[in-house]
C-alpha positions in Angstrom: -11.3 21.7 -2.7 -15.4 22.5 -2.8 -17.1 25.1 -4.6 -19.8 27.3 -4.0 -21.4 29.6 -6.7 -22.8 32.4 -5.9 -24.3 33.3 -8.8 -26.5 31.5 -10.8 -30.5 31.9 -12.0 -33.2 29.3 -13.9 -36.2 29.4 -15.6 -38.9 26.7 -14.7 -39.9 26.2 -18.3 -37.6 26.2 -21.1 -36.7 29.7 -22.6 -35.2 29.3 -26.5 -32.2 31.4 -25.8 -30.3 30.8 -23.7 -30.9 27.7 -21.8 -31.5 28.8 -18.1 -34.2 25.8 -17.4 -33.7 24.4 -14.0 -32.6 21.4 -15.5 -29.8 22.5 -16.9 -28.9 24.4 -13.7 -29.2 21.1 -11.9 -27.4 19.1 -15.0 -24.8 21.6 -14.4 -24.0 21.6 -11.2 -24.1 18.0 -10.6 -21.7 17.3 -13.5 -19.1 19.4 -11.7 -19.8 18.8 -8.1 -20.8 22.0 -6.8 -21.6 22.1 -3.0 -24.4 24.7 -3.3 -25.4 27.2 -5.8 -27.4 30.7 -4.8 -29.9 30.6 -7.2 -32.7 33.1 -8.3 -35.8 32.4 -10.6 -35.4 34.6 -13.3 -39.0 35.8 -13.0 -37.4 37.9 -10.6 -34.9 39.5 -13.3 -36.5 40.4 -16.1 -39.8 42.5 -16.4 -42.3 40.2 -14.6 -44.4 40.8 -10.9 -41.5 40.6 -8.3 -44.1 38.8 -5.5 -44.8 36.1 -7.9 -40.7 35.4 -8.6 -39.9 35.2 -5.1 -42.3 32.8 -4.4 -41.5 31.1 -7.3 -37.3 30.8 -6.1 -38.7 29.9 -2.7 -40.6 27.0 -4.1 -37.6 25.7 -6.0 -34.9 25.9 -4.1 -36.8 24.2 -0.8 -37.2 21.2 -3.2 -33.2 21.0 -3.8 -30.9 20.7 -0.6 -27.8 22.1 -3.2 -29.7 24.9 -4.1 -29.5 28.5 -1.9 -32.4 30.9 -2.4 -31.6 34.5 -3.5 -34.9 36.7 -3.0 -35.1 39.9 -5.4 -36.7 43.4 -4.9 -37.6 45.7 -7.9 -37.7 49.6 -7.3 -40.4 49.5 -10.3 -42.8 47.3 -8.6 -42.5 49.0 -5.3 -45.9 48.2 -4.1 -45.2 46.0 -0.7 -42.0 45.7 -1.4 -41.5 45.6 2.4 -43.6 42.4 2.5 -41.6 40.7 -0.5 -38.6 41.2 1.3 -40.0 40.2 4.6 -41.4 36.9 2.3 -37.4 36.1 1.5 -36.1 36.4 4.9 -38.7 34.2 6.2 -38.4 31.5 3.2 -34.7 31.3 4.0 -33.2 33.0 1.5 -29.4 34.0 1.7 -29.4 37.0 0.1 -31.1 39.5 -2.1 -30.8 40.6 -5.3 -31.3 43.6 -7.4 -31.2 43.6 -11.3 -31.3 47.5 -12.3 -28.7 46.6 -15.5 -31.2 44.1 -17.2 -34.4 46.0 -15.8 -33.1 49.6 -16.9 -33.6 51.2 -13.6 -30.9 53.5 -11.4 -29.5 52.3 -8.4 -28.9 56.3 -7.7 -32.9 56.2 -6.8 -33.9 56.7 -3.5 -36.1 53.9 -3.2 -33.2 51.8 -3.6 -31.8 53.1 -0.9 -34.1 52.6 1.2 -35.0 48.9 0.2 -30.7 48.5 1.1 -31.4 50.0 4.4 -34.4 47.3 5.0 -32.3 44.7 4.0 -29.7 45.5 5.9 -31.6 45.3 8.6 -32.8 42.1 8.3 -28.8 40.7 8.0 -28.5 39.9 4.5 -26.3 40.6 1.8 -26.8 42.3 -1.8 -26.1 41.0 -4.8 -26.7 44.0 -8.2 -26.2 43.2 -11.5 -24.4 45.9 -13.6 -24.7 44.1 -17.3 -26.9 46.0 -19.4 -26.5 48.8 -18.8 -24.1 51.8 -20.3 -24.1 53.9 -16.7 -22.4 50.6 -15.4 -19.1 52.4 -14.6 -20.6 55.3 -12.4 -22.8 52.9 -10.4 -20.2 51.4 -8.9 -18.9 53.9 -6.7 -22.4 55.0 -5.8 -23.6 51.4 -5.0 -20.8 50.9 -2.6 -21.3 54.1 -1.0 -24.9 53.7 -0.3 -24.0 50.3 1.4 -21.7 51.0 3.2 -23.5 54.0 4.8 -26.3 51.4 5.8 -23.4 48.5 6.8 -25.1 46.2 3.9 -22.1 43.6 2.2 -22.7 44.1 -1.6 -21.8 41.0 -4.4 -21.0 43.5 -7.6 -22.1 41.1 -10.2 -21.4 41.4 -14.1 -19.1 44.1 -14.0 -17.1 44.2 -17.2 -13.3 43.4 -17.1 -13.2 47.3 -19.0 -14.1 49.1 -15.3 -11.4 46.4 -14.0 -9.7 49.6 -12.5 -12.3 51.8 -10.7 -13.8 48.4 -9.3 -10.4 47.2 -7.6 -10.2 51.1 -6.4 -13.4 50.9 -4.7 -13.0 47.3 -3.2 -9.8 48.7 -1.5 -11.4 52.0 0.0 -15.2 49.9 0.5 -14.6 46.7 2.5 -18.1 45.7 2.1 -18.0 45.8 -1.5 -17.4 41.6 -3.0 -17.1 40.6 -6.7 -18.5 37.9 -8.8 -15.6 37.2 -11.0 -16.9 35.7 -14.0 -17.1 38.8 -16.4 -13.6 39.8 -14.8 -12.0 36.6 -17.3 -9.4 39.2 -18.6 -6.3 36.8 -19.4 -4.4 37.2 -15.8 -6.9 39.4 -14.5 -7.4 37.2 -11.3 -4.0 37.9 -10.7 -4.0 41.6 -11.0 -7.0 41.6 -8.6 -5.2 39.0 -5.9 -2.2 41.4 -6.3 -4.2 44.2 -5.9 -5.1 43.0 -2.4 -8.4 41.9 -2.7 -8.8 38.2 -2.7 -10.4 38.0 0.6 -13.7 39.4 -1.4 -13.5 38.0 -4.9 -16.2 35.1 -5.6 -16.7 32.4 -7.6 -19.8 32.9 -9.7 -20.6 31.4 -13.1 -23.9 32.7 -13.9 -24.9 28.8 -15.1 -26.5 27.3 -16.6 -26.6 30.4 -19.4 -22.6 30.3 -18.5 -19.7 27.6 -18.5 -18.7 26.6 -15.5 -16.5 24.9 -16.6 -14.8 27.7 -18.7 -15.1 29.8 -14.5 -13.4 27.0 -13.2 -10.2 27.0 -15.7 -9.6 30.2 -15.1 -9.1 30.1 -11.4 -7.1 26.7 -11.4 -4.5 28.2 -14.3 -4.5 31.4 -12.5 -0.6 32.3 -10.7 -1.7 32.3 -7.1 -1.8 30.0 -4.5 -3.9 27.4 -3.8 -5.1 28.5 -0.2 -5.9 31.8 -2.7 -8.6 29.4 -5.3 -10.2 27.6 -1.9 -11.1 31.1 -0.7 -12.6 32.2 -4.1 -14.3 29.2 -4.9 -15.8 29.0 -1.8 -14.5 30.3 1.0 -15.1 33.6 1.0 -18.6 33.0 -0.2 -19.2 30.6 3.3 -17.6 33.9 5.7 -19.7 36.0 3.9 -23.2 33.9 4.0 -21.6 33.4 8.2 -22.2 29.3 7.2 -19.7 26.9 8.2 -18.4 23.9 6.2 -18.9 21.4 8.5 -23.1 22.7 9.2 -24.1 23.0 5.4 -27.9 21.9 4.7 -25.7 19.2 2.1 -22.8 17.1 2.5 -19.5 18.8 1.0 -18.7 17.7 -2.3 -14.8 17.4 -3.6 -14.0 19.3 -6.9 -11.6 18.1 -9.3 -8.9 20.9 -8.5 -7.2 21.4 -12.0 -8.0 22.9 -15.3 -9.7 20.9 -18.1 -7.4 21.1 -21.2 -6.9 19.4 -24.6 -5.4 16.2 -24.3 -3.9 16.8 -28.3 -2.8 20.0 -29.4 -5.7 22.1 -31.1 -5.0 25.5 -32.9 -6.5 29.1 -32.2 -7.3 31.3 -34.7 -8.5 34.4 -33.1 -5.6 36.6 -30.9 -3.6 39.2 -30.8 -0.4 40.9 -30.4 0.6 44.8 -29.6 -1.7 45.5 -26.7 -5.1 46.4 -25.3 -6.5 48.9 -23.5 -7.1 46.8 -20.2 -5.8 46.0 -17.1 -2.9 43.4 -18.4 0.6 43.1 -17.2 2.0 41.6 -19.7 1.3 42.7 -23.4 2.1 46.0 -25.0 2.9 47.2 -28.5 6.4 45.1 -28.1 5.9 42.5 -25.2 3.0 39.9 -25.4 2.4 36.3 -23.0 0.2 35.0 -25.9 3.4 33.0 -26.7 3.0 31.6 -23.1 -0.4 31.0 -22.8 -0.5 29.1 -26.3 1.7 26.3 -24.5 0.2 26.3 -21.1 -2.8 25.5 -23.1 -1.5 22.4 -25.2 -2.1 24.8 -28.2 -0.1 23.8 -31.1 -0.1 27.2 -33.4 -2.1 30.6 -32.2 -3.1 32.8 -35.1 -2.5 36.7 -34.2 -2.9 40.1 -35.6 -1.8 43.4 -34.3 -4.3 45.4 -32.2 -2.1 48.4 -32.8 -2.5 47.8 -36.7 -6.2 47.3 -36.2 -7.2 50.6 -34.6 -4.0 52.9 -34.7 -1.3 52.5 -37.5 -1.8 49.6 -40.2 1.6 49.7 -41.2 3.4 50.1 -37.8 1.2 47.2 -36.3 1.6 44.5 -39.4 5.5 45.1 -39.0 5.0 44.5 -35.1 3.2 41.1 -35.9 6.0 39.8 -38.0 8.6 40.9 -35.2 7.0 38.5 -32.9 6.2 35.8 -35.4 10.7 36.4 -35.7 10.6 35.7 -31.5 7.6 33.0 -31.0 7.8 30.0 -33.0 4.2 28.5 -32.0 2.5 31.6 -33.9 1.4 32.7 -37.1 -0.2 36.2 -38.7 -2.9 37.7 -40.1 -2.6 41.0 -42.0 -4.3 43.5 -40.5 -5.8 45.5 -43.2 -8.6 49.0 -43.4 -11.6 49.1 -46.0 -10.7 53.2 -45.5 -7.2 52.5 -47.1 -7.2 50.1 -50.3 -4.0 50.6 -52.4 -2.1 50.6 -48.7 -4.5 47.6 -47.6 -3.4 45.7 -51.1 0.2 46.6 -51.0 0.4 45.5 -47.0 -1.0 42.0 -48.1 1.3 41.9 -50.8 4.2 42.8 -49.1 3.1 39.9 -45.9 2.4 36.7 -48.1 5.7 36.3 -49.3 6.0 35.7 -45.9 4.5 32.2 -45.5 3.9 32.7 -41.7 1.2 34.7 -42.5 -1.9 32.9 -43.5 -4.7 35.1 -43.4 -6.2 38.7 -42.7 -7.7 40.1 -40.6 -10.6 42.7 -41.3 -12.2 45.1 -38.2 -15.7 46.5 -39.8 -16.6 48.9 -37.0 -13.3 50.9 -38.1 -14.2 50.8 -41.4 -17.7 50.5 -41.7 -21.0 48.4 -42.4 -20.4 45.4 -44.5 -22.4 46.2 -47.5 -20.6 49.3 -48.0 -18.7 49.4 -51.4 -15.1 49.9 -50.0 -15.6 46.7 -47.6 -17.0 45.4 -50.9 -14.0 46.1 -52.8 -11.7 45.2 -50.1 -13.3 41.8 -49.6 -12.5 41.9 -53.6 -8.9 42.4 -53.2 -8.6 40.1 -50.6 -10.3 37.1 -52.6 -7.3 37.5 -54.9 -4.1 36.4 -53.0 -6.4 32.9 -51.6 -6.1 33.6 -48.2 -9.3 33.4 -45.8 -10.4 36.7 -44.0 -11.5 36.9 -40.5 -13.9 39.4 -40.0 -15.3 41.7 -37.0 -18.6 42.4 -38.1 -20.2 45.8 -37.8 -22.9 45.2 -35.9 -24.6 48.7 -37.3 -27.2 48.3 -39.6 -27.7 44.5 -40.7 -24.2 42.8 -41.8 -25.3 39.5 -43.1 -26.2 41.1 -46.7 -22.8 42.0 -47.2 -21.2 38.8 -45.9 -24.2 36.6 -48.5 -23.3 39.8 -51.4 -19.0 38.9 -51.3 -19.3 35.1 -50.4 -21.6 34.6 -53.3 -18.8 36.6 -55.7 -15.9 34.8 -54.2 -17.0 31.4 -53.5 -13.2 30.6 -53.1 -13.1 32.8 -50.7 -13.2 31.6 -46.7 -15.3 34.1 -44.8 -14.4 33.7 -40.8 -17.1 35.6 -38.6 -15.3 36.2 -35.6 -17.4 36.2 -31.9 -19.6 33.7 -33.4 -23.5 34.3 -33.7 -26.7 32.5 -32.4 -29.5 30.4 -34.2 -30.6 33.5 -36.3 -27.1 34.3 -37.5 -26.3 30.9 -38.7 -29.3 30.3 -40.4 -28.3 33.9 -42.5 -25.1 32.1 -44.2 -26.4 28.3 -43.9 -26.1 28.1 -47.5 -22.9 29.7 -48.1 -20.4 26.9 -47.3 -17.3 29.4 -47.7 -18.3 31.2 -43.8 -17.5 29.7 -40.8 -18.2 30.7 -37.2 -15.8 30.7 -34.2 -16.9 32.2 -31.1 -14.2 34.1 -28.6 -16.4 36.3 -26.2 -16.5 37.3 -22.7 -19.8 35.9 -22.4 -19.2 32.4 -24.3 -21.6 30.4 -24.2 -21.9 26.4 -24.7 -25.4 27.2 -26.0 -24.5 29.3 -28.5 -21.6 27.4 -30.2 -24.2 24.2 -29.8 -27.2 25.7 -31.3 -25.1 27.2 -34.5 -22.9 24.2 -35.2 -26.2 22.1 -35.3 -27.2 24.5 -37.7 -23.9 25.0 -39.9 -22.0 21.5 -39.1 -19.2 21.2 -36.8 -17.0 21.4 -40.3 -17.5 25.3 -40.4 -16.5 25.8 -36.7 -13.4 27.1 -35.7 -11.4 27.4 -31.6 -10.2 31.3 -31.4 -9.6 32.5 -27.8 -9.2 36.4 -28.6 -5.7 36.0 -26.6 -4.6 38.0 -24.8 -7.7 39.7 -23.8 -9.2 36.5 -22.6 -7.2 33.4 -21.4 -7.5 30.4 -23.8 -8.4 28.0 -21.3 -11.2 29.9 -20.5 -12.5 29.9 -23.9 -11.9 26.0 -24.4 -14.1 25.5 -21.5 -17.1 26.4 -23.3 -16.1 25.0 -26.4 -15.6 21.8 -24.3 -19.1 22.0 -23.1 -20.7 22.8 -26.2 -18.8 19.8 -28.0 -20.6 16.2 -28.0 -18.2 13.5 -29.7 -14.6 13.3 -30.8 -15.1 13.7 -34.3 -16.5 17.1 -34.1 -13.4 17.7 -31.4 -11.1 16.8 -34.3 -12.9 19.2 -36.7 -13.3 22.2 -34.7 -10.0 22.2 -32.2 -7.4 20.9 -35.4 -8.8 20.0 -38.6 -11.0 22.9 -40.1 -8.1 24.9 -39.4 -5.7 22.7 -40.9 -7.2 22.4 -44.5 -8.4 26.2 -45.1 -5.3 27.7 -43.3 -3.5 25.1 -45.8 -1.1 24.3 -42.8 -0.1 20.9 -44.1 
């Protein structure tokens, strides 16, 4: 099999956070044998003079045979934007590219419209990115129809796995509407989308070198479908859609390694759920869940779950749903799910669960319950420090948390503070000194730099694997982790051992 991404940008001098340099596009690519890569300069996507990025991608990408120019246009700049575009067409690029989620522009503007008809006319594609922006959902629709009334093919980029639905809904009525599927990495959600008849249009793009390809490339290789299916969205359908051919490529085709990377020994996750979510997911409700599955497709030795129903719905209801399924799946084990807004029922739920020795930790959602610092979180986090269990914690992200993590770590230094979804440089450095918090770092955007830059920071001893199963699939998750991670010993710590001595599993 061969790959082509069609999504990727750099940066020609390094950028603190995250690492886009080109370097560690081409480091990236190289590593996993990537045919070509579209790439733009991302000059071109944040708030900087669009003639100057597209020259800038043009000078790049002629240097590097692997490397596909993607032009952009910016409705803000507008002045000659006729000429920029006019620039990319005749410095080869493949396609153009429009940024209006990170750039905080409409793609209901006319002038948008009109730069779509130009382009159009010149033959080329679209690519728009939608992250960024919280009119994401309503573009879609209006993107698609504005292309298709001017016969322009559109790459939706970065639309979240939550508009799943209306996307699939539009790619079925808009045949010229084709999605990057990295922000799509919903557990099984390449499935629902090849069952949903779209395959023909879904691409392979990993948004590297900010984003793990290697995490992308999991995902389609332990996805259900066939294997004529991954060829067509790794790079297939990126090839019919550029009109190239794979035997006239500007370089020689290279040969992936066509299966998933996975742990070699089992490892343990400690961030999942039982009883549901909201999304597009076959296979998990309040009394059904695949977690169960996916824990031993993964080589995953023990998966650490709480209810989702008990979390945002009914505390009680939801913690008696996680020990019905710790009664069915032998290869998990519970948090209590417990609510700052209810403390006698929070205390007498975690008394009634530890008898139970399958349980061996809680699990605590701030932005149900409110900032941190606030005194009931305070005297929850109080409560919680008396039965010796650790607490994993969604951090409100209102307001600034890390003063009520510092207030009840330094009150209960026995107690093992677990920020869940991780945190950058500036997070770490908050609780550097408090040896009872750890990080782990389940997201839909995980990111190798991340866990890198706050494990050189807090020690590969205070970092834990969670996967945030069965919202996103576990191998996907250990991709990134895989990057990020540079000898065995800190494999050892972060994928078995730190879990092992503060869950007290032995």
């Amino acid at each position: 099999m061969y790959a082509i991404d069609f999504i990727s940008e750099f940066s020609v001098n390094r950028i603190p956070e995250p690492d886009t340099t080109l370097e560690a596009l081409l480091r990236q690519t190289e590593a996993h044998d990537t045919t070509l890569t579209l790439t733009t300069s991302r000059r071109g996507l944040v708030n900087q003079v669009n003639p100057e990025a597209v020259a800038e991608t043009l000078e790049i990408t002629a240097k590097h045979p692997r490397l596909l120019g993607v032009g952009t246009l910016d409705p803000r700049y507008f002045l000659n934007w006729r000429e920029d575009l006019q620039a990319c067409v005749d410095g080869g690029c493949v396609a153009i590219r429009f940024a209006p989620g990170p750039q905080g522009w409409s793609p209901e503007t006319l002038v948008f419209e009109h730069m779509v008809e130009a382009v159009g006319a010149a033959g080329l594609p679209i690519i728009v990115d939608f992250k960024g922006s919280s009119e994401a959902l309503s573009w879609i629709r209006k993107v698609a129809e504005v292309c298709h009334r001017y016969n322009v093919n559109v790459v939706m980029n970065e639309v979240s796995y939550s508009h799943m639905g209306e996307l699939i809904t539009v790619m079925q009525v808009y045949t010229n509407v084709y999605a990057a599927i990295r922000w799509l990495c919903l557990a099984d959600g390449l499935e629902v989308m090849v069952d949903a008849g779209i395959v023909d249009r879904l691409l392979y793009g990993s948004n590297s070198p900010k984003y793990s390809i290697r995490a992308l490339r999991n995902q389609i290789f332990m996805a259900k479908i066939s294997d004529e299916q991954r060829q067509a969205i790794l790079g297939g359908n990126a090839l019919r859609l550029l009109d190239m051919d794979i035997e006239e490529l500007p370089a020689e085709p290279l040969m992936i390694k066509a299966e998933a990377d996975l742990p070699e020994e089992p490892i343990i996750d400690i961030h999942a759920h039982v009883s549901g979510f909201h999304c597009a997911e076959p296979f998990n409700t309040r009394t059904e869940t695949n977690v169960s599955e996916m824990t031993e497709r993964c080589n995953i030795q023990y998966t650490f779950v709480s209810s989702y129903n008990a979390i945002n719905y009914d505390m009680c209801e939801g913690n008696a749903d996680t020990q019905a399924f710790l009664d069915r799946y032998p290869n998990l084990r519970g948090y209590i799910a417990i609510d700052p807004r209810d403390l006698a029922g929070s205390v007498e739920q975690m008394e009634r669960y530890f008898q139970d020795s399958r349980f061996v930790g809680v699990k605590l959602y701030c932005p149900f319950g409110g900032n941190m610092a606030t005194k009931r979180m305070q005297d929850l986090l109080d409560e919680i420090a008396k039965f010796g269990r650790p607490v994993k914690i969604h951090m409100d992200e209102g307001g600034s948390p890390y003063p009520g993590v510092r207030s009840a770590a330094e009150r209960n230094p026995d107690l093992v503070i677990i920020k869940a979804h991780g945190d950058d440089v500036e997070g770490a450095r908050q609780v550097v000194d408090l040896p009872n918090v750890y990080f782990e770092f389940c997201s839909s955007g995980i990111n190798a730099g991340t866990i890198r830059r706050s494990m050189d920071i807090l020690g590969p001893e205070r970092i834990l694997f969670g996967t945030d199963q069965p919202l996103f699939a576990p191998w996907f998750e250990y991709g990134a982790y895989a990057d990020a991670i540079e000898t065995q010993r800190e494999a050892d710590l972060i994928f078995q051992e730190n879990a092992r001595r503060i869950f007290r599993l032995d």
